[in-house]
C-alpha positions as CSV (number, residue, x, y, z in Angstrom):
1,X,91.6,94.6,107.0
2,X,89.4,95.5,104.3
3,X,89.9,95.0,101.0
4,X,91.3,97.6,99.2
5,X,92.6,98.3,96.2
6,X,96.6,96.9,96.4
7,X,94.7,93.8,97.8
8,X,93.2,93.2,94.6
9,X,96.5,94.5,92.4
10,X,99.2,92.7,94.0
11,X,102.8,92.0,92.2
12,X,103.8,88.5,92.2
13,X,104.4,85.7,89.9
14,X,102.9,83.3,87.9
15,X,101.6,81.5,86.3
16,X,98.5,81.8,89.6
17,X,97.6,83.7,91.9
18,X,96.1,81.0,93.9
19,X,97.9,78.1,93.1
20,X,101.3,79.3,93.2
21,X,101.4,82.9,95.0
22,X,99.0,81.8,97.5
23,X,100.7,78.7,98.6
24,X,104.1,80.7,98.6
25,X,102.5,83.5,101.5
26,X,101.3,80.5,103.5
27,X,104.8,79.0,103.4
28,X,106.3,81.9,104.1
29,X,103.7,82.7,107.0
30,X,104.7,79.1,108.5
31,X,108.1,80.0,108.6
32,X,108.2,83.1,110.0
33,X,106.0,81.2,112.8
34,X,108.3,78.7,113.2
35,X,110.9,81.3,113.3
36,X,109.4,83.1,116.4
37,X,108.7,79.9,118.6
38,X,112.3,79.4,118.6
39,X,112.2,75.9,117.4
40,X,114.0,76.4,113.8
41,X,117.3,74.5,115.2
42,X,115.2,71.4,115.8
43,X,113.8,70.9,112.9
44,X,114.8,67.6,111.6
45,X,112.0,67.0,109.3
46,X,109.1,68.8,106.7
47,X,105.6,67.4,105.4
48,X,103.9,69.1,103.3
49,X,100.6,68.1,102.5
50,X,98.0,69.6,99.5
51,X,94.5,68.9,98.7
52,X,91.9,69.4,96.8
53,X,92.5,71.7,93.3
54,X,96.4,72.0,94.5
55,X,97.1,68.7,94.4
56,X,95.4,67.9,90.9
57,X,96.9,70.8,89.2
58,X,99.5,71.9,91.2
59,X,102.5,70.4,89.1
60,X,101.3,72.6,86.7
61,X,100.6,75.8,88.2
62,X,104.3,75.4,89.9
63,X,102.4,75.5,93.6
64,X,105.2,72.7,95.1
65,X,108.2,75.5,94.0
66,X,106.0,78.0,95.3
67,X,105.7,76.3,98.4
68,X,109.2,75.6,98.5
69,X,110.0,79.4,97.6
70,X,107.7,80.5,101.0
71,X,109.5,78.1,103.5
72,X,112.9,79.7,102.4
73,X,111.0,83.1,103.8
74,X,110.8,84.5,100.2
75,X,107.3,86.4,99.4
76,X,105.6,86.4,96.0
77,X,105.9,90.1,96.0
78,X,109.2,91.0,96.4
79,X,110.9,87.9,94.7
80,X,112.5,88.2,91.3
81,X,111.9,85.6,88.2
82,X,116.0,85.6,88.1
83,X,115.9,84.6,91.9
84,X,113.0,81.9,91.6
85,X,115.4,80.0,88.7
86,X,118.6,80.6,90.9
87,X,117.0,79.2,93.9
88,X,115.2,75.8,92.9
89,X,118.1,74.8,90.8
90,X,120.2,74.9,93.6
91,X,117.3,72.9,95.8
92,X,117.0,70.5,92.7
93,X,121.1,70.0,92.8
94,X,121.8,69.6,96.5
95,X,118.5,68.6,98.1
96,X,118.6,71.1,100.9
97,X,115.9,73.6,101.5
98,X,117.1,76.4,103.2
99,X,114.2,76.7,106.3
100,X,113.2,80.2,106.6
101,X,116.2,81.2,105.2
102,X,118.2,80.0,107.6
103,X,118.2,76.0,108.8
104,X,119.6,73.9,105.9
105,X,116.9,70.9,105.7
106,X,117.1,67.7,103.3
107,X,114.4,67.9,101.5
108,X,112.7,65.0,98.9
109,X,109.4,64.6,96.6
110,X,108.1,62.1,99.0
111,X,108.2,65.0,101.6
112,X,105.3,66.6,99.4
113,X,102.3,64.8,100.0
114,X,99.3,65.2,97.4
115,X,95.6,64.3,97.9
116,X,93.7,65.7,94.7
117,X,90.5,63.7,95.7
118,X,90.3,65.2,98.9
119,X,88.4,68.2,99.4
120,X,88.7,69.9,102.8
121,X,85.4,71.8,104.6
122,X,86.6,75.3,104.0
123,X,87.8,75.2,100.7
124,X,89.1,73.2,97.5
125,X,92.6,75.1,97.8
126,X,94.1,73.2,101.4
127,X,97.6,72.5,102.2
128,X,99.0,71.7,105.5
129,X,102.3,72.4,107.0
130,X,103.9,70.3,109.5
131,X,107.6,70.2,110.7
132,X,108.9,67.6,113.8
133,X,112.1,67.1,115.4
134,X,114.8,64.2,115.1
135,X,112.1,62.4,117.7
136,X,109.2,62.5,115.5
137,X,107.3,65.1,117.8
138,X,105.5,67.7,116.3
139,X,107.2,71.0,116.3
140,X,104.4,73.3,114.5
141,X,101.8,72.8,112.2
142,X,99.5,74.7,110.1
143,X,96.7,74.2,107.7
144,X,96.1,77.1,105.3
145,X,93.3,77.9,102.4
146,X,94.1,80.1,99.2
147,X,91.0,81.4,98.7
148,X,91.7,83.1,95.2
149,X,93.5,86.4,94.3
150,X,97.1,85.3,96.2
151,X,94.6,85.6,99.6
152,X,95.2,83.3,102.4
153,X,93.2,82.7,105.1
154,X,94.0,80.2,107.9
155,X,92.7,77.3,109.2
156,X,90.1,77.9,112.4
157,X,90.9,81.6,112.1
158,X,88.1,81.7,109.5
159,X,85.9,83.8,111.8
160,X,88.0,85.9,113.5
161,X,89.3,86.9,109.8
162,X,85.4,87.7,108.9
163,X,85.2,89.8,112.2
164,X,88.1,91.9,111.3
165,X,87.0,92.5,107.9
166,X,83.6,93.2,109.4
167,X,85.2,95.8,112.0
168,X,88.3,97.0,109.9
169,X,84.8,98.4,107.3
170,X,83.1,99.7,109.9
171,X,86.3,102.1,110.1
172,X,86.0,103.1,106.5
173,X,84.5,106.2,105.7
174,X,82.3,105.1,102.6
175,X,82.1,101.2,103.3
176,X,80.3,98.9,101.0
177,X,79.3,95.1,100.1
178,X,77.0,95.5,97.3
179,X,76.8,97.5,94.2
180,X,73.6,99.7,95.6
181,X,75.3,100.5,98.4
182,X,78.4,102.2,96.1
183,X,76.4,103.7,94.4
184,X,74.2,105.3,97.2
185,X,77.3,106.7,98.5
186,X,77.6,108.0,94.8
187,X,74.5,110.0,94.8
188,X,74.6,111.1,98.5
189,X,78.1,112.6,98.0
190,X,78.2,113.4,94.3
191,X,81.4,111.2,93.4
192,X,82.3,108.7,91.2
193,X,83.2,104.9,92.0
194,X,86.3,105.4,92.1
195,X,86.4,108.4,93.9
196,X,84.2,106.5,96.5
197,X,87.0,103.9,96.4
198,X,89.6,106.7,96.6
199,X,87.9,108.1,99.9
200,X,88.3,104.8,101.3
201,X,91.8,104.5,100.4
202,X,92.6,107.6,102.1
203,X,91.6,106.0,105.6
204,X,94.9,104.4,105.6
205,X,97.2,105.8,102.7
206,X,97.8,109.3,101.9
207,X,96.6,110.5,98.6
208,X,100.2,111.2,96.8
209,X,101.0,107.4,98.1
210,X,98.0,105.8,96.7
211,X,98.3,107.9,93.0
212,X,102.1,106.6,93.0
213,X,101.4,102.8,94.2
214,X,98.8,102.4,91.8
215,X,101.3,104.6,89.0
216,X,104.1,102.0,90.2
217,X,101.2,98.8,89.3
218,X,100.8,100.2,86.1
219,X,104.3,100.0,85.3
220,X,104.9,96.3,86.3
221,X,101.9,95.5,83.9
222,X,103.7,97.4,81.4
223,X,107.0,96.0,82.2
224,X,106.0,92.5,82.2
225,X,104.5,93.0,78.4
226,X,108.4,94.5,77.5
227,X,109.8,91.4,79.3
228,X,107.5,89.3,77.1
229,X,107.7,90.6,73.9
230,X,111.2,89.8,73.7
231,X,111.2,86.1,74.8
232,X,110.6,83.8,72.0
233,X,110.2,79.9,71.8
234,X,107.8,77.7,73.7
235,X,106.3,78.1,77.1
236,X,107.1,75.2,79.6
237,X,105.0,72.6,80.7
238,X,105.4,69.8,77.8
239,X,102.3,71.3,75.7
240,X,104.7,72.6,73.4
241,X,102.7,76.1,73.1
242,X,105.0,78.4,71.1
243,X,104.6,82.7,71.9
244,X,102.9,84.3,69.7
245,X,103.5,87.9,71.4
246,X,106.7,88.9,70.0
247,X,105.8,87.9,66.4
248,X,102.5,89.6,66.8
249,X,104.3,92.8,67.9
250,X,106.1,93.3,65.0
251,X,103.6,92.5,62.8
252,X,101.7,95.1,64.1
253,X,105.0,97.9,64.0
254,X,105.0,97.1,60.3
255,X,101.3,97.5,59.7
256,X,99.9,100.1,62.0
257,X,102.1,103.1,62.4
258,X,100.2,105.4,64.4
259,X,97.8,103.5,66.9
260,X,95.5,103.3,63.8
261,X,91.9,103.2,65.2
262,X,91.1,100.0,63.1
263,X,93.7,98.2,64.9
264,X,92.8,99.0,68.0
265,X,91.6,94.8,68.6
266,X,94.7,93.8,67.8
267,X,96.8,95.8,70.3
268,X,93.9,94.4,73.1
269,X,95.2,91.1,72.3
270,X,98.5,91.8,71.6
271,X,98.5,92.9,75.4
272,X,96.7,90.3,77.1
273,X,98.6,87.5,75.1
274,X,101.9,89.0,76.0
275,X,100.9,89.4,79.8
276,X,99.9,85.7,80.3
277,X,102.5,84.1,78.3
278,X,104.7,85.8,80.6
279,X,102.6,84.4,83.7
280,X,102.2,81.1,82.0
281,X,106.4,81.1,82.1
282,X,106.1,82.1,85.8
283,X,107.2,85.7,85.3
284,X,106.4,88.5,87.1
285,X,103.0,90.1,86.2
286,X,100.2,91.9,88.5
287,X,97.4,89.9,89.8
288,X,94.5,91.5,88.4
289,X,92.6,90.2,90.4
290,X,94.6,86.8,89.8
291,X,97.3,85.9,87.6
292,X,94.8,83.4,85.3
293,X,93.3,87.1,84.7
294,X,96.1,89.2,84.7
295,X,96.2,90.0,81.0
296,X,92.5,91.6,80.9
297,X,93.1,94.8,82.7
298,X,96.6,96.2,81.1
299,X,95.1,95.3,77.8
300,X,91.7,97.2,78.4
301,X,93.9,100.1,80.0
302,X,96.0,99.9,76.5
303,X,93.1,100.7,75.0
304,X,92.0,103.2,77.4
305,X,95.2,105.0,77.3
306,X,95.9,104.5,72.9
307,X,92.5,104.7,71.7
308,X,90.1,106.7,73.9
309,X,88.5,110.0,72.2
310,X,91.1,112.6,73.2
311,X,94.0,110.4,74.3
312,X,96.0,110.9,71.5
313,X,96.4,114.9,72.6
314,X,96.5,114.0,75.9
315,X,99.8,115.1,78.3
316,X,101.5,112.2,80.5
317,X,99.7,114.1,83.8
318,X,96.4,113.4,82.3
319,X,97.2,109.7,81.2
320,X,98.5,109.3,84.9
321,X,94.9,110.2,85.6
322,X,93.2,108.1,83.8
323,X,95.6,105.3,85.0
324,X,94.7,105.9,88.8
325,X,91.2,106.2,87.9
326,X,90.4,103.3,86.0
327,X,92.0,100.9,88.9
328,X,90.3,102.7,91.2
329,X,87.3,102.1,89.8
330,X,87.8,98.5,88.7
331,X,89.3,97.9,92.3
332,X,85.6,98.9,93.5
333,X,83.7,96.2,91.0
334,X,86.3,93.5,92.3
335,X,85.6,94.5,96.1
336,X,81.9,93.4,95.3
337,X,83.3,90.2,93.7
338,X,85.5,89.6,96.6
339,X,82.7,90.5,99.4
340,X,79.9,88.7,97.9
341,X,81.3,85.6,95.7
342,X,84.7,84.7,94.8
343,X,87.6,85.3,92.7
344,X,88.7,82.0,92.7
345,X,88.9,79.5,89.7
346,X,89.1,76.7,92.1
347,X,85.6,77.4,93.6
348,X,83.5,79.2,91.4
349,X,85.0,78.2,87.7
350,X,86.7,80.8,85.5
351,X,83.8,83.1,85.6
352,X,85.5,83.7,88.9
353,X,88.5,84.9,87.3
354,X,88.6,85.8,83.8
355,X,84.9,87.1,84.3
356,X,85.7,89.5,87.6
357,X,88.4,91.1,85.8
358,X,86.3,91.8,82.4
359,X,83.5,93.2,85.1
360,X,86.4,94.9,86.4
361,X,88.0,96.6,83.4
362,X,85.0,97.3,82.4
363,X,84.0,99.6,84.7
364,X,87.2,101.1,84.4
365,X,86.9,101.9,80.7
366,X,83.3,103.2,81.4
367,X,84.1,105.3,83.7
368,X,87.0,107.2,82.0
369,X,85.3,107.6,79.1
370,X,83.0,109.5,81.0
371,X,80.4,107.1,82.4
372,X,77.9,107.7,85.4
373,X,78.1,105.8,88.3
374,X,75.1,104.0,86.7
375,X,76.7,103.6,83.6
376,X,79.6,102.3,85.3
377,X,78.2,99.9,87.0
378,X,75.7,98.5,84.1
379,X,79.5,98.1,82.3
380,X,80.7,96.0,84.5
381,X,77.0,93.5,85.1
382,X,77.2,93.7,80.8
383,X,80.6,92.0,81.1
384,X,79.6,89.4,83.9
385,X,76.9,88.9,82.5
386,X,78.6,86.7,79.5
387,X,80.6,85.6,81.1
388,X,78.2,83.0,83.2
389,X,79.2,79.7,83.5
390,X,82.5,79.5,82.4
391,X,84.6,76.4,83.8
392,X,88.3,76.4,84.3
393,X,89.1,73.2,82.5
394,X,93.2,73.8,81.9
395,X,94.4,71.1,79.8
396,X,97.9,69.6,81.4
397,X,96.9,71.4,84.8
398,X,99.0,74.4,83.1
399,X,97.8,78.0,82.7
400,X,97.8,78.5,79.2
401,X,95.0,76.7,76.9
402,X,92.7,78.3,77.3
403,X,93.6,81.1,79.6
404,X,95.9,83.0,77.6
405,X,93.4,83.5,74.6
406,X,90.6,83.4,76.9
407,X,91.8,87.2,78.4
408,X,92.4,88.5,74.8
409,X,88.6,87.5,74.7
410,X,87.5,89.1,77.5
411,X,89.5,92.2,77.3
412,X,87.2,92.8,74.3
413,X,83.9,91.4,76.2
414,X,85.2,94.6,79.0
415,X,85.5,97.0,76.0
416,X,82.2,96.5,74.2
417,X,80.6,96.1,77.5
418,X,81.8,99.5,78.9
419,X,80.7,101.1,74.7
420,X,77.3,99.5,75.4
421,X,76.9,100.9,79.1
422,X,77.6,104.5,77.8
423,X,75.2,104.3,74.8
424,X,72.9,103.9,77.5
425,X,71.5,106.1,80.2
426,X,72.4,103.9,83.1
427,X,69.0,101.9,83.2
428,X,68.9,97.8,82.8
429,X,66.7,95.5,84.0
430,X,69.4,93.5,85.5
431,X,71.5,94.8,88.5
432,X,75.5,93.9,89.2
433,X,74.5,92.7,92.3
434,X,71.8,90.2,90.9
435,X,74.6,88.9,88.7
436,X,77.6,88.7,91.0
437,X,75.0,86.1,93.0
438,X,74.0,84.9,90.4
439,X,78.1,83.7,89.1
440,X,78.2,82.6,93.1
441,X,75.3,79.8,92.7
442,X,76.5,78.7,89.5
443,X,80.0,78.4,91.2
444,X,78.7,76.1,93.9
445,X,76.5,74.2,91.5
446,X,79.6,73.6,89.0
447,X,81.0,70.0,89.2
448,X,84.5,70.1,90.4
449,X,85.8,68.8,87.2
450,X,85.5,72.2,85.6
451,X,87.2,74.3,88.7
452,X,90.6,74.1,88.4
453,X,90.8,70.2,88.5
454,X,92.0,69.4,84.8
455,X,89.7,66.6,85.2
456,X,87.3,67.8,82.5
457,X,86.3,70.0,79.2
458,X,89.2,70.4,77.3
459,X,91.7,69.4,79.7
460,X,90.0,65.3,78.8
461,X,88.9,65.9,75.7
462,X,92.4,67.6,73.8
463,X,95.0,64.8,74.0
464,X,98.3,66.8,76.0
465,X,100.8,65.7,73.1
């Protein structure tokens, strides 16, 4: 299908969308599979086997619980942080993996194979499934790529997944791949981007549904920041990296009463900090459009919603509006990341990540403070923009130095990109498209150390403890 816009905001948890809920889809794909061959009784054995950027920093992105997770048939978007705990301690006491939620297996460490210097063809992200009975003889097996964003895509099906995607836009009423074609379909009709996206929405989703879904995304985001805000102490991991969320939050209570304009930077980071120290403890958060990112659009929404001319007056009708059309719109700039580069920190660096969703906010924030379409989408190639070349160097393999700071960063990279957009009339030398191809060939000319590897930048260079 084609992308749309609850592609792109997904609920799952962390602390990565492509490291951990990912891998948990594939394993729960493979064992719904096995499921429907009819083989699940003869199971007597499990390999698992990961490559590439899962293997070097899968301990720390918690992609082997993930894994484990998806092969007892949970999915990332329905399972509770409660039920994750519950579930692995119970694996970690007895041993015994409960196959697709239903064959108890014995499962060990040595069953988890890892080979971090090992790259497959399609992508750095590879992990292969393979289950045999008490004879040895392979029951099923299945090799599967997380391509960034929570997406899977499987092994050998590669092109028949590009000529569904193909076809499934065909079927849309306003498709696009590139930013000049959105916004041709902007002047030719007279709408926005996100009302272009909105059309295209409406192909498969009525308009009520879509406003709601998108309403009930908002809500985990700001649910996840409540959840966060009242859990103190350290995150996990070993790098000792104490919250600073909750102590932030009332600092602020006691300074600003009011949503004070000159604080508005510190609610932006109080928000993005708060999001992805809840991901970096693997709780629930919205990918947006990964979970390394997932902190940048809530906290430019924050301010869309707190400090926007007008907000302050307006009723919770209109705020619901501005919600729905700020992902909307952001959902359109990350379809152009999606179609024409990548959202993955294990292929293209963090640009990927933290500097898709900056593009992406911004655009949002442009466009409901009013923007043009052209406006909009100079916002989001302002934000891109600088954000060129950044690596994903995660010291410990962990998502937290330097993501979480890094999305308090560019949260405020979105914001004065969108202010700079609209005191502009929409002109700039450089287009989004020139830029979004411009992140993809730096991507594929980044070493490997600095995507998602922890094999260089800080992640060599800052001692772990």
């Amino acid at each position: 299908m084609a992308v749309g816009v609850f592609d792109l905001f997904s609920i799952g948890i962390g602390p990565s969308s492509s490291h951990t809920v990912g891998p948990m889809r594939a394993a729960a794909v493979f064992a719904e599979e096995l499921k429907a061959t009819g083989n699940l009784d003869r199971v007597a054995s499990l390999r698992v086997d990961l490559y590439g950027s899962l293997a070097a920093t899968g301990r720390g992105h918690g992609t082997m619980t993930a894994i484990l997770l998806g092969l007892e048939g949970y999915h990332p978007e329905l399972i509770l942080p409660e039920e994750v705990e519950e579930r692995l301690a119970t694996i970690a006491e007895t041993g015994i993996l409960n196959l697709a939620g239903e064959v108890p297996l014995h499962y060990g460490e040595s069953d988890m194979v890892l080979h971090p210097l090992t790259v497959l063809p399609r992508h750095t992200n590879g992990m292969t499934f393979t289950v045999s009975d008490a004879g040895g003889g392979t029951l099923h097996s299945a090799t599967f790529f997380s391509v960034g964003g929570g997406f899977i895509i499987r092994d050998g099906e590669e092109d028949a997944a590009q000529k569904e995607l193909d076809e499934s836009k065909q079927e849309l009423p306003l498709p696009f791949r590139t930013a000049a074609e959105l916004l041709d379909h902007c002047a030719a009709r007279g709408l926005s981007i996100g009302q272009v996206m909105l059309v295209n929405e409406r192909a498969s989703r009525t308009e009520a549904g879509i406003r709601d879904g998108l309403l009930h995304i908002y809500s985990v985001m700001e649910g996840c920041v409540d959840v966060s805000l009242k859990r103190t102490g350290l995150l996990p991991g070993g790098l000792k990296v104490r919250r600073r969320a909750p102590d932030w939050h009332e600092r602020l209570l006691k300074e600003d009463k009011g949503h004070d304009p000159m604080y508005w930077q510190e609610w932006v980071n109080l928000i993005a900090l708060a999001v992805n120290e809840e991901n970096a403890s693997g709780g629930r958060v919205v990918t947006a459009p990964t979970n390394g990112a997932a902190g940048i659009i809530p906290a430019v929404l924050y301010y869309a919603l707190h400090f926007a001319p007008g907000m302050d007056q307006a009723s919770q009708a209109d705020r619901d509006d501005v919600v729905v059309k700020f992902l909307l719109t952001a959902a359109a700039v990350g379809v152009l990341y999606k179609e024409q580069a990548s959202i993955s920190g294990a292929e293209v660096g963090c640009q990927g990540e933290v500097g898709s969703a900056s593009s992406m906010a911004a655009a949002g924030l442009a466009e409901v403070m009013g923007g043009t379409p052209a406006q909009v989408e100079n916002a989001a190639e302002i934000a891109m923009e600088h954000n060129l070349g950044l690596t994903c160097d995660p010291i410990g393999g962990l998502v937290q130095i330097p993501c979480i700071e890094r999305n308090a960063i560019a949260a405020a990279k979105a914001i004065n990109a969108a202010k700079m957009a609209l005191w502009g009339d929409g002109s700039h030398r450089v287009s989004l498209d020139e830029v979004i191809v411009t992140m993809r060939e730096t991507g594929k000319d980044m070493s490997s150390k600095y995507k998602e590897t922890a094999m260089g930048g800080l992640a060599v260079n800052v001692p772990e403890c």
